[in-house]
PyMOL Python script that loads the backbone (N, CA, C, O; Angstrom):
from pymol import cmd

cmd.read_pdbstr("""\
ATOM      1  N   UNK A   1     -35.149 193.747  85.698  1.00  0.00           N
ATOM      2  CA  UNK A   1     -34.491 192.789  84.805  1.00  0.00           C
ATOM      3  C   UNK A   1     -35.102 192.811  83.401  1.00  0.00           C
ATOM      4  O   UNK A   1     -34.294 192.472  82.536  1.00  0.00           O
ATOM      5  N   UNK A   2     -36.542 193.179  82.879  1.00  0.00           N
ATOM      6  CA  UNK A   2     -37.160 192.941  81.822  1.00  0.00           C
ATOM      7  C   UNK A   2     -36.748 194.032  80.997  1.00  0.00           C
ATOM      8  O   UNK A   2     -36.552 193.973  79.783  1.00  0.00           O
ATOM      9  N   UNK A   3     -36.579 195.443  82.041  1.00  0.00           N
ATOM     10  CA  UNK A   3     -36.234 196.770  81.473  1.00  0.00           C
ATOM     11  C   UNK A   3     -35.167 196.402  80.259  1.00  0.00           C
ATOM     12  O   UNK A   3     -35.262 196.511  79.036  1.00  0.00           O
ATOM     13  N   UNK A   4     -33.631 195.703  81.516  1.00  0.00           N
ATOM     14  CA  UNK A   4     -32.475 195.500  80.877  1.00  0.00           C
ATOM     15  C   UNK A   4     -32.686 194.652  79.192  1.00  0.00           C
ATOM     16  O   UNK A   4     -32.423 195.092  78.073  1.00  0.00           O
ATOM     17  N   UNK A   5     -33.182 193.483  79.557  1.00  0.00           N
ATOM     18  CA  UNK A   5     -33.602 192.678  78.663  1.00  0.00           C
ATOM     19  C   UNK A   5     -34.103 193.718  77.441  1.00  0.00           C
ATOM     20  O   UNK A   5     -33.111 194.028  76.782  1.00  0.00           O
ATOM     21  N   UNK A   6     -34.769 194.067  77.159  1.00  0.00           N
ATOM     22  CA  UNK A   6     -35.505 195.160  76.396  1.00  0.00           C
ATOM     23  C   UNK A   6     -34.452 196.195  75.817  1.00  0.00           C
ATOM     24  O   UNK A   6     -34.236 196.568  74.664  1.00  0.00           O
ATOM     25  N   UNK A   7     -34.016 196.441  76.733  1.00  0.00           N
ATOM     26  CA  UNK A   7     -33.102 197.669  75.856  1.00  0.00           C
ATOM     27  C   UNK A   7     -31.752 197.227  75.302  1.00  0.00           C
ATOM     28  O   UNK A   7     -31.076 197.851  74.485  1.00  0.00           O
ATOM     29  N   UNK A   8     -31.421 195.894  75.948  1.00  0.00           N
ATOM     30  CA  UNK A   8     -30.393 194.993  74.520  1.00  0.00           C
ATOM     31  C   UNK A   8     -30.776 194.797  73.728  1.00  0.00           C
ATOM     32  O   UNK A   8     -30.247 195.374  72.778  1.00  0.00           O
ATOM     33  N   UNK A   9     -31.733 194.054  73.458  1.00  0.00           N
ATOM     34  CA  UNK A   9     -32.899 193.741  72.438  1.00  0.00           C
ATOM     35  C   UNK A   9     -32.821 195.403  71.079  1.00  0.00           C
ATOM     36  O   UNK A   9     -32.686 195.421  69.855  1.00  0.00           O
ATOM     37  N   UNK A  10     -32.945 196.255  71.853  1.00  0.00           N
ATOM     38  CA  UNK A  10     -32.939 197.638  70.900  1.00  0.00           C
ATOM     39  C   UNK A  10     -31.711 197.797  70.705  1.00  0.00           C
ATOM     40  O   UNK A  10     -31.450 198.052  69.529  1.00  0.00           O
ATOM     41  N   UNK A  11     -30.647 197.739  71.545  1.00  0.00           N
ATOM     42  CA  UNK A  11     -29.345 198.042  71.249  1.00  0.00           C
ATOM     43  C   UNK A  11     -28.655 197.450  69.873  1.00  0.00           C
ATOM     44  O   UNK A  11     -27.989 198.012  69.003  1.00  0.00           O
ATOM     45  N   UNK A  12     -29.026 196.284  70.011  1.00  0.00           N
ATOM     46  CA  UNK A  12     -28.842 194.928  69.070  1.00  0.00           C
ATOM     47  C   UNK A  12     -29.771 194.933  67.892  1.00  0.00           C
ATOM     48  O   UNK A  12     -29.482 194.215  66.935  1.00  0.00           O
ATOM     49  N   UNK A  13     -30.802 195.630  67.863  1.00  0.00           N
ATOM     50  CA  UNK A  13     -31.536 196.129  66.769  1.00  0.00           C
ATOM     51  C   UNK A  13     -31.158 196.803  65.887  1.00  0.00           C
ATOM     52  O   UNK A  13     -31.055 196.516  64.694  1.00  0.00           O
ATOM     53  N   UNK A  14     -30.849 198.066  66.597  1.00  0.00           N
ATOM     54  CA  UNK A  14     -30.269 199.303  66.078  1.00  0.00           C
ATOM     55  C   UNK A  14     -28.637 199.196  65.296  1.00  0.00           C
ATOM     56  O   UNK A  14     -28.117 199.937  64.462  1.00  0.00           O
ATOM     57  N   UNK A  15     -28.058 197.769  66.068  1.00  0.00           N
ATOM     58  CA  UNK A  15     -26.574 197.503  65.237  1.00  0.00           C
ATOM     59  C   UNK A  15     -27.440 197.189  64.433  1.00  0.00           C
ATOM     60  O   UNK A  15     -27.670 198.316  63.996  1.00  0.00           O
ATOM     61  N   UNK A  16     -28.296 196.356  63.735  1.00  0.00           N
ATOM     62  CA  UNK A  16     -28.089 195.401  62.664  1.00  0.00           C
ATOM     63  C   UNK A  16     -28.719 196.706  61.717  1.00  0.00           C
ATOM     64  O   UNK A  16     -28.731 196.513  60.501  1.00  0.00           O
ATOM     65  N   UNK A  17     -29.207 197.941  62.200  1.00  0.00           N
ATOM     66  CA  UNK A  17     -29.815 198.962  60.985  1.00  0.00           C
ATOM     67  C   UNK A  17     -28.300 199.730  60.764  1.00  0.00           C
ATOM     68  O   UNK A  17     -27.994 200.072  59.621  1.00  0.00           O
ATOM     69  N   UNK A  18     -27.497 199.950  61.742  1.00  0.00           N
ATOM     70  CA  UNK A  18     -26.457 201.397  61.373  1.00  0.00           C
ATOM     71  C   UNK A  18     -25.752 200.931  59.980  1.00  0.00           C
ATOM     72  O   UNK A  18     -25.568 201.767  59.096  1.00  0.00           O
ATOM     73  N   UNK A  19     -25.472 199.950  59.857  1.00  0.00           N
ATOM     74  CA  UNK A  19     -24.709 199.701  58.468  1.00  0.00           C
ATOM     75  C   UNK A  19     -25.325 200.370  57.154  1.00  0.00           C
ATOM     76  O   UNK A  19     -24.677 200.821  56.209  1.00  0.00           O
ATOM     77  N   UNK A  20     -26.977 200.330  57.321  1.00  0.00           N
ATOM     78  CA  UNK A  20     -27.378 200.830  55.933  1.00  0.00           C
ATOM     79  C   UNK A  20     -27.606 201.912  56.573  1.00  0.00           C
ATOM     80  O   UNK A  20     -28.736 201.657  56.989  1.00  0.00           O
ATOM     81  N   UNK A  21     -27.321 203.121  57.031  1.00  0.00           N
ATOM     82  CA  UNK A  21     -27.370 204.336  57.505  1.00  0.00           C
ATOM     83  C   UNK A  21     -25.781 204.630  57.125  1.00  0.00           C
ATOM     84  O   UNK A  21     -25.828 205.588  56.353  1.00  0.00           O
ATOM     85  N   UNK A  22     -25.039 204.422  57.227  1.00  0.00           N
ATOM     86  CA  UNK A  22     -23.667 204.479  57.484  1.00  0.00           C
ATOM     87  C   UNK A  22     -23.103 204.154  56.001  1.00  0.00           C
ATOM     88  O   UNK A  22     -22.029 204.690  55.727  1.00  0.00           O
ATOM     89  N   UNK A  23     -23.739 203.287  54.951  1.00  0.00           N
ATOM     90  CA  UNK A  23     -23.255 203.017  53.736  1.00  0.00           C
ATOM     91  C   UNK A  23     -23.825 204.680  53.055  1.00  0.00           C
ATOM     92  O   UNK A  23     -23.015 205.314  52.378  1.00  0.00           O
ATOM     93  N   UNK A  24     -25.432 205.344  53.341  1.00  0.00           N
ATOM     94  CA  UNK A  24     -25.030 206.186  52.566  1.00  0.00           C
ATOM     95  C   UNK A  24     -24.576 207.773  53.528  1.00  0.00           C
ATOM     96  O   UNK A  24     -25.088 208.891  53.462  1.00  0.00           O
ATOM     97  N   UNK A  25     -23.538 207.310  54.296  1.00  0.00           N
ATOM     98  CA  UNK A  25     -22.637 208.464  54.888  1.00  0.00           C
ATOM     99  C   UNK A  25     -23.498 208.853  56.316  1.00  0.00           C
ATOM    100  O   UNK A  25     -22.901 209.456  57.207  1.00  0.00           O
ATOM    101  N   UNK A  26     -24.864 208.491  56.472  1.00  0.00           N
ATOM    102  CA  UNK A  26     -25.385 208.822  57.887  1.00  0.00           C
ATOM    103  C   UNK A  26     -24.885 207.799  59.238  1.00  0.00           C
ATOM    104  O   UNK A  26     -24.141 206.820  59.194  1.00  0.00           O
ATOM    105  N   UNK A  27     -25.258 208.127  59.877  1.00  0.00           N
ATOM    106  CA  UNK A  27     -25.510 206.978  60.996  1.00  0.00           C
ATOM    107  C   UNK A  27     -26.132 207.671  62.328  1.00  0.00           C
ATOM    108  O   UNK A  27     -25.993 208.887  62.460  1.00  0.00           O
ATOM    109  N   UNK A  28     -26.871 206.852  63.399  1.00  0.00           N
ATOM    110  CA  UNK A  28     -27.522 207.071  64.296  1.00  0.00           C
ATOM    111  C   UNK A  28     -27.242 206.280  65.859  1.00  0.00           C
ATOM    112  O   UNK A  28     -26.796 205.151  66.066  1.00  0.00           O
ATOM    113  N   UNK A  29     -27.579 207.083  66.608  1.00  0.00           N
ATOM    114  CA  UNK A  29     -27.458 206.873  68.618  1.00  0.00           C
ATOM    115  C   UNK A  29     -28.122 206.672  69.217  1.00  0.00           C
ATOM    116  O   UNK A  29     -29.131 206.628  68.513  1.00  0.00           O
ATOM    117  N   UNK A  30     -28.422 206.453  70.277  1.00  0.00           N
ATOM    118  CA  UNK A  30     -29.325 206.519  70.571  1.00  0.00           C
ATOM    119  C   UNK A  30     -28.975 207.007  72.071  1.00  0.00           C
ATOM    120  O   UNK A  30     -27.974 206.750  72.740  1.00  0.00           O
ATOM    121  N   UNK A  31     -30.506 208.070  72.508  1.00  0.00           N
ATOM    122  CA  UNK A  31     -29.752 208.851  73.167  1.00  0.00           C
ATOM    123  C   UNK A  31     -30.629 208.576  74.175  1.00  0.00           C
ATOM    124  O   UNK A  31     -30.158 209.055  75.206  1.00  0.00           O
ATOM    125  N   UNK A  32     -31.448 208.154  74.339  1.00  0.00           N
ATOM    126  CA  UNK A  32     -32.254 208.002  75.667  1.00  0.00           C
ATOM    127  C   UNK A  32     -33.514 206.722  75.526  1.00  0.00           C
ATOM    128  O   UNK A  32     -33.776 206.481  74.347  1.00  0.00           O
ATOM    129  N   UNK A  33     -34.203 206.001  76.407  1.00  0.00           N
ATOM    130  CA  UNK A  33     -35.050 205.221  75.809  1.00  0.00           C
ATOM    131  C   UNK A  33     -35.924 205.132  77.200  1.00  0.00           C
ATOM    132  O   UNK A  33     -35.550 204.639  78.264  1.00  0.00           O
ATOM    133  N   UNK A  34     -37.233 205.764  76.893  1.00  0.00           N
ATOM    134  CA  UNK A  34     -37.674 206.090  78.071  1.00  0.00           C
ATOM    135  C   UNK A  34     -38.356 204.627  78.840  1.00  0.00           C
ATOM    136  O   UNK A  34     -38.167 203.504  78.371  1.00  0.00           O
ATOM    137  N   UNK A  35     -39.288 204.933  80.277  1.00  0.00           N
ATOM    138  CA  UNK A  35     -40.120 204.137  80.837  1.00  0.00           C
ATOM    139  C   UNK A  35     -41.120 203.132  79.767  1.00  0.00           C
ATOM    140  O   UNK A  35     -41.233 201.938  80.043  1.00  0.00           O
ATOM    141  N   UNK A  36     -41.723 203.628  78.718  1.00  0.00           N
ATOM    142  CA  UNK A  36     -42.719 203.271  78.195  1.00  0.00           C
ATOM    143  C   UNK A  36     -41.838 203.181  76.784  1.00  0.00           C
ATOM    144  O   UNK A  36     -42.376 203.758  75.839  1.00  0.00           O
ATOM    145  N   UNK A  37     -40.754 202.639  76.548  1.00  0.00           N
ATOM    146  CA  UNK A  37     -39.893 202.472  75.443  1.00  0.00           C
ATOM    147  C   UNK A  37     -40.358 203.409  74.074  1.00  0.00           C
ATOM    148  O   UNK A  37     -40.886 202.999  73.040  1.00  0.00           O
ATOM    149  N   UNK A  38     -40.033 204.593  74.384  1.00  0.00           N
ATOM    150  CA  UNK A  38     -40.000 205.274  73.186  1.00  0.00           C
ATOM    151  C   UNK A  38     -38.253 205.508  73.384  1.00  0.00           C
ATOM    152  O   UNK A  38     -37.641 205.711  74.432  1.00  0.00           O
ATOM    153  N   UNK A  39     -37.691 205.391  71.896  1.00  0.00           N
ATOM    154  CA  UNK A  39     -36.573 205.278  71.984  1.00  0.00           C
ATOM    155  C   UNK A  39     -36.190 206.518  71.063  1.00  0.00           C
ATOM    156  O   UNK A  39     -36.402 206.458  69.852  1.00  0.00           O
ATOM    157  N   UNK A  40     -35.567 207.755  71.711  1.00  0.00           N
ATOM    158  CA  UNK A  40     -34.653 208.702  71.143  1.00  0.00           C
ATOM    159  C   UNK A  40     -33.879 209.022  70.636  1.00  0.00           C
ATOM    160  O   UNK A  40     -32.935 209.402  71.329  1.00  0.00           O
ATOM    161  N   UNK A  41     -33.755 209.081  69.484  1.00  0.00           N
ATOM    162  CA  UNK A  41     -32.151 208.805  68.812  1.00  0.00           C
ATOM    163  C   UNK A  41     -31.464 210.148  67.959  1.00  0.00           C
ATOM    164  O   UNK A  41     -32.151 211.123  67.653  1.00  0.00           O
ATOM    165  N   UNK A  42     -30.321 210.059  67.702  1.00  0.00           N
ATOM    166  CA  UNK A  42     -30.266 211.294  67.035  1.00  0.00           C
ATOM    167  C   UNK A  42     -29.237 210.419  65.681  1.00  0.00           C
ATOM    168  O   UNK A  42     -28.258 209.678  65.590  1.00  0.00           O
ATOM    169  N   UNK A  43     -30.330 211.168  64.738  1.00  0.00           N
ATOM    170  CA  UNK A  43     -29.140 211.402  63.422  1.00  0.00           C
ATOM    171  C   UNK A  43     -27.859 212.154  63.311  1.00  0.00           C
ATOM    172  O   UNK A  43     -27.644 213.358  63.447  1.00  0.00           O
ATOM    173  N   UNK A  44     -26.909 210.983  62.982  1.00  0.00           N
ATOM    174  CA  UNK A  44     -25.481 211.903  62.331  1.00  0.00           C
ATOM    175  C   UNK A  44     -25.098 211.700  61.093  1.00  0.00           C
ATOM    176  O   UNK A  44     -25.370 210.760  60.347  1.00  0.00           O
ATOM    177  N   UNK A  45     -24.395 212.715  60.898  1.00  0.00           N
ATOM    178  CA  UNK A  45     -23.873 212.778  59.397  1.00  0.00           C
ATOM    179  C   UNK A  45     -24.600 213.239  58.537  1.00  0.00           C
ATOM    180  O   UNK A  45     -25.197 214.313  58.594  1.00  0.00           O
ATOM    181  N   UNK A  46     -24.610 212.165  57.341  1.00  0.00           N
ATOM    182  CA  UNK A  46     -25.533 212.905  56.354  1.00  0.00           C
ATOM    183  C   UNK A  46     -27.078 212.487  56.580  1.00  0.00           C
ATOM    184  O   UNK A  46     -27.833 212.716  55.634  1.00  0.00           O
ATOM    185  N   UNK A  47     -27.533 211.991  57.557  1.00  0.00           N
ATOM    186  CA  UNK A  47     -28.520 211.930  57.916  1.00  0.00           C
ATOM    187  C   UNK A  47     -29.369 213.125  58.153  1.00  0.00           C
ATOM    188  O   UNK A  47     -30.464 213.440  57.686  1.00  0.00           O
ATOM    189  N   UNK A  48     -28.250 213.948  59.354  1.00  0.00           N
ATOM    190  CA  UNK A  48     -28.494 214.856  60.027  1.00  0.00           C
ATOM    191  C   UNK A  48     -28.943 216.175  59.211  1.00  0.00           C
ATOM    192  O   UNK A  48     -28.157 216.904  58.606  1.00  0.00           O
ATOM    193  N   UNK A  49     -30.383 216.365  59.299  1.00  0.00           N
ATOM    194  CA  UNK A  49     -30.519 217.190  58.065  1.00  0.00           C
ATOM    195  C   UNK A  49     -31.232 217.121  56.730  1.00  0.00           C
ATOM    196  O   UNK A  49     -31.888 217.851  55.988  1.00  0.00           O
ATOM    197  N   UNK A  50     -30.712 215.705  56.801  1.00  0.00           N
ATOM    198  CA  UNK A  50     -31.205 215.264  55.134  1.00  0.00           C
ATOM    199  C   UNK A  50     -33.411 215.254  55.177  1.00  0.00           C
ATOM    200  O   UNK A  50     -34.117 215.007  56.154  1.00  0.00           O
ATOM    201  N   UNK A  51     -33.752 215.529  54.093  1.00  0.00           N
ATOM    202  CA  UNK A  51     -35.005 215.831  53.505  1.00  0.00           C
ATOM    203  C   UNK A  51     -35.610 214.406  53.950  1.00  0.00           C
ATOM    204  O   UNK A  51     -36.787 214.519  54.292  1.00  0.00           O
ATOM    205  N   UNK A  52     -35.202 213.342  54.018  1.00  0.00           N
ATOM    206  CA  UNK A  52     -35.887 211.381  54.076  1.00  0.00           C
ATOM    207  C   UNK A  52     -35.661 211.385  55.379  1.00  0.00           C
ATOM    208  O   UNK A  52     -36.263 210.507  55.998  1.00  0.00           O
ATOM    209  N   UNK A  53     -34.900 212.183  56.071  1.00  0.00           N
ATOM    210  CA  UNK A  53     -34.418 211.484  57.655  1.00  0.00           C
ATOM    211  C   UNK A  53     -35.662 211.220  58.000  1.00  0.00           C
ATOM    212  O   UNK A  53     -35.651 210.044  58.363  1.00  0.00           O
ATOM    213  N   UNK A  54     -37.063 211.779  58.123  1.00  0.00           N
ATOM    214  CA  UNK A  54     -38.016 211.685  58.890  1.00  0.00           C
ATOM    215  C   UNK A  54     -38.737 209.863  58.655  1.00  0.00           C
ATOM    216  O   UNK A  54     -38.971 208.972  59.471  1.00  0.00           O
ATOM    217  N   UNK A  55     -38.950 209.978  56.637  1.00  0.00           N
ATOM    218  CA  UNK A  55     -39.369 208.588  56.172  1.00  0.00           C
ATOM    219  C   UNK A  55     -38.180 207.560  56.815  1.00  0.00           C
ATOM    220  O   UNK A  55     -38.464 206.415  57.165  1.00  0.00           O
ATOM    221  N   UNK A  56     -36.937 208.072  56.912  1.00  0.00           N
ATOM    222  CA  UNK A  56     -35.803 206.909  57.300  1.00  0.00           C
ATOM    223  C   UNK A  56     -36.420 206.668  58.556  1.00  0.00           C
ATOM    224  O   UNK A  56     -36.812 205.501  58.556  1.00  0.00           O
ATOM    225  N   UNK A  57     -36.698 207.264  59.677  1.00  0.00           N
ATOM    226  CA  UNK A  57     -36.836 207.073  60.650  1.00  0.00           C
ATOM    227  C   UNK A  57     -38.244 206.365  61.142  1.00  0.00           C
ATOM    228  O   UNK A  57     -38.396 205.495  61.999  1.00  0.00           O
ATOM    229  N   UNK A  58     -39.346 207.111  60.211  1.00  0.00           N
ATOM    230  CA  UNK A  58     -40.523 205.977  60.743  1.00  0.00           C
ATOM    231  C   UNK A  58     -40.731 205.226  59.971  1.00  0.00           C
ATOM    232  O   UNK A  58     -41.474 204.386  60.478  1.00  0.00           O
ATOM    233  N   UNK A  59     -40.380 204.837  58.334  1.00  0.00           N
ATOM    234  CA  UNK A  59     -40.580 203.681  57.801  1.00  0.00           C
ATOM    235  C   UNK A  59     -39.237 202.975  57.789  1.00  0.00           C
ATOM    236  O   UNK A  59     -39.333 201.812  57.398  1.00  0.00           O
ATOM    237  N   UNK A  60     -37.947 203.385  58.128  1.00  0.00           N
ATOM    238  CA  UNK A  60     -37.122 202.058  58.494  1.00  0.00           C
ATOM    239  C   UNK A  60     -37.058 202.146  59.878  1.00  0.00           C
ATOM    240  O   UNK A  60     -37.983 201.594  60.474  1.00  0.00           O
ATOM    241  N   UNK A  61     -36.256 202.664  60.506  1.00  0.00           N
ATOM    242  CA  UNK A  61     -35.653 203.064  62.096  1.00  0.00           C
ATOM    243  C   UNK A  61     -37.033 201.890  62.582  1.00  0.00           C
ATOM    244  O   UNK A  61     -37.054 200.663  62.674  1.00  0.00           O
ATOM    245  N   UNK A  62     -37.901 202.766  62.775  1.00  0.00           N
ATOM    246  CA  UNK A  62     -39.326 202.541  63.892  1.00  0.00           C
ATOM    247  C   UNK A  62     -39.385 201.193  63.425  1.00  0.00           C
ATOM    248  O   UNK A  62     -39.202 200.277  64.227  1.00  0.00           O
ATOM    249  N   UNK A  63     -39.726 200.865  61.681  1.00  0.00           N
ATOM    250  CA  UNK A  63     -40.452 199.698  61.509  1.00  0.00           C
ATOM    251  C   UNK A  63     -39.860 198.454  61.623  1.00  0.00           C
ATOM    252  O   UNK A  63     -40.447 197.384  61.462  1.00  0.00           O
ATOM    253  N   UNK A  64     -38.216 198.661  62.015  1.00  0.00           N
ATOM    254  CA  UNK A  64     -37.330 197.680  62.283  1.00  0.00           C
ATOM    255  C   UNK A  64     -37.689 197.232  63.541  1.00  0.00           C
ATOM    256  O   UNK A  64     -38.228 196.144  63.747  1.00  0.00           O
ATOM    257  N   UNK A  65     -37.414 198.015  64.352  1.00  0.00           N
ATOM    258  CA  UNK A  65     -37.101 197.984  66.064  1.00  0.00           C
ATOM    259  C   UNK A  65     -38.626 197.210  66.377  1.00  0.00           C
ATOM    260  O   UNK A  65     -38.605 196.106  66.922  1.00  0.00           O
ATOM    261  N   UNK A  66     -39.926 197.841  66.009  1.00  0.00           N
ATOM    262  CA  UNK A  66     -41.134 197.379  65.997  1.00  0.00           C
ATOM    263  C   UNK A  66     -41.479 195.978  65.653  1.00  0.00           C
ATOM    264  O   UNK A  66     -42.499 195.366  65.969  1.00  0.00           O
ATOM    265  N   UNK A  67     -40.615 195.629  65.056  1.00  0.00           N
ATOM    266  CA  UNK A  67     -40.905 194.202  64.703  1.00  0.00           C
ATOM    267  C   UNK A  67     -40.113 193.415  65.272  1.00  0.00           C
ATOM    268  O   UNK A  67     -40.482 192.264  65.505  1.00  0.00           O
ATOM    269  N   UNK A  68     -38.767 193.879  65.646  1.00  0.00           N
ATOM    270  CA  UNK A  68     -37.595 193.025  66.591  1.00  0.00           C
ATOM    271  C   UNK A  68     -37.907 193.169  67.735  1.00  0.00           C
ATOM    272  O   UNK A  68     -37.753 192.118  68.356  1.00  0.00           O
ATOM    273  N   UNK A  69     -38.503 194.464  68.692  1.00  0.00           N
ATOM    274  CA  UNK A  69     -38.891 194.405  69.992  1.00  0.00           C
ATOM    275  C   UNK A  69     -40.447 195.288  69.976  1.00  0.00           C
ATOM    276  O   UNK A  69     -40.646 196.503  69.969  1.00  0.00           O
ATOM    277  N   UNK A  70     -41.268 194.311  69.976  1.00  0.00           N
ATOM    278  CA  UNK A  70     -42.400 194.639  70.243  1.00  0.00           C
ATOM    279  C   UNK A  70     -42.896 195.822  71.348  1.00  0.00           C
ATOM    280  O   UNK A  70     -43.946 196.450  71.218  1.00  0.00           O
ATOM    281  N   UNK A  71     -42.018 195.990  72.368  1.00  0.00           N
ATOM    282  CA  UNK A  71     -42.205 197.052  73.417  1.00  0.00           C
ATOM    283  C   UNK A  71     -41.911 198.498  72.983  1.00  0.00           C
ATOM    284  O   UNK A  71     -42.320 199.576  73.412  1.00  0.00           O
ATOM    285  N   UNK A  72     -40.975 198.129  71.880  1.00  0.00           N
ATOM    286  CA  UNK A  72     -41.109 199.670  71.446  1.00  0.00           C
ATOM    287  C   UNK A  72     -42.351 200.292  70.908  1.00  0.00           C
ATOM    288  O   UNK A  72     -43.176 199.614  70.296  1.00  0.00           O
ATOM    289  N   UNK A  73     -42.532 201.809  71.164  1.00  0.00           N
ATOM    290  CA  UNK A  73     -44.114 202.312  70.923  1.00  0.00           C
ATOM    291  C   UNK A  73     -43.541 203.013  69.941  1.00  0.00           C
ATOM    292  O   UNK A  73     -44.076 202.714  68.874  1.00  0.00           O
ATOM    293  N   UNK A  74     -42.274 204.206  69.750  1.00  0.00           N
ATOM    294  CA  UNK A  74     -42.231 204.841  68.914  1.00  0.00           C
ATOM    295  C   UNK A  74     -40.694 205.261  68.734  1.00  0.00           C
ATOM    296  O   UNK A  74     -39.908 205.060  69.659  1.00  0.00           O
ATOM    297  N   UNK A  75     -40.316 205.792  67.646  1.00  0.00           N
ATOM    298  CA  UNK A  75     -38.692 205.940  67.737  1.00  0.00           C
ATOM    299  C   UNK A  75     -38.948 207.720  67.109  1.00  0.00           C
ATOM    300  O   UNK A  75     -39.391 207.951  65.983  1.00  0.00           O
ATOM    301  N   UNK A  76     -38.601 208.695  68.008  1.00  0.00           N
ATOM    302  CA  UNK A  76     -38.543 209.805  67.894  1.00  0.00           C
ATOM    303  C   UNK A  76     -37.013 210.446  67.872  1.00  0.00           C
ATOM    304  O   UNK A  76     -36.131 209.991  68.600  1.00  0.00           O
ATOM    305  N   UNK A  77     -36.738 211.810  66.744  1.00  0.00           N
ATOM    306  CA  UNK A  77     -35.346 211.782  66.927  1.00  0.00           C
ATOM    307  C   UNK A  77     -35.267 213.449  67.647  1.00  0.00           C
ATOM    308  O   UNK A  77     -36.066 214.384  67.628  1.00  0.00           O
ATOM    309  N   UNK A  78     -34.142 213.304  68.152  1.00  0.00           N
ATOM    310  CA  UNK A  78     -33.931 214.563  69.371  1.00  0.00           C
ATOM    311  C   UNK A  78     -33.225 215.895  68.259  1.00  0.00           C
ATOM    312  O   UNK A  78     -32.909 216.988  68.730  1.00  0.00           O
ATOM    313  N   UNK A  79     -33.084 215.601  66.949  1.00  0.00           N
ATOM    314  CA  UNK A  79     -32.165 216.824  66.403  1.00  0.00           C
ATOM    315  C   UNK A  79     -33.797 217.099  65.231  1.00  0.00           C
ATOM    316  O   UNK A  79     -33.821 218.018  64.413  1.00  0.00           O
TER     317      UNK A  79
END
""", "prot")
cmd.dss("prot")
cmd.show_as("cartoon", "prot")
cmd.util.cbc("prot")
cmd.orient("prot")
């Protein structure tokens, strides 16, 4: 039950980031979220690729989710 709890919590995270991913043409999934909540995601669009995806991902992506669900350890992307 805590699992479930937890990974709405990220689901519901991750809506409130796609909008500013998505305003400049990217957006992101998430594709797996393991035992020990590292959460996998993959960039699309103009994300996918782009030179910042990495800063997008550990100084926004990570530092969002990190502060909305504490169980997350790390947000790694699969592309």
């Amino acid at each position: 039950m805590e699992r479930e709890k937890i990974v709405k919590e990220i689901e519901a995270a991750m809506e409130g980031i796609r909008p500013y991913l998505q305003s400049d043409g990217g957006d992101i999934s998430i594709v797996d979220i393991t035992d020990d909540f590292v959460v996998k995601v993959e960039l699309l669009g103009a994300c996918d690729g782009c030179p910042m995806s990495v800063q997008t991902l550990k100084n926004g992506v990570e530092m969002v989710l990190k502060s909305k669900v504490p169980s997350v350890k790390e947000v790694v992307s699969v592309n």
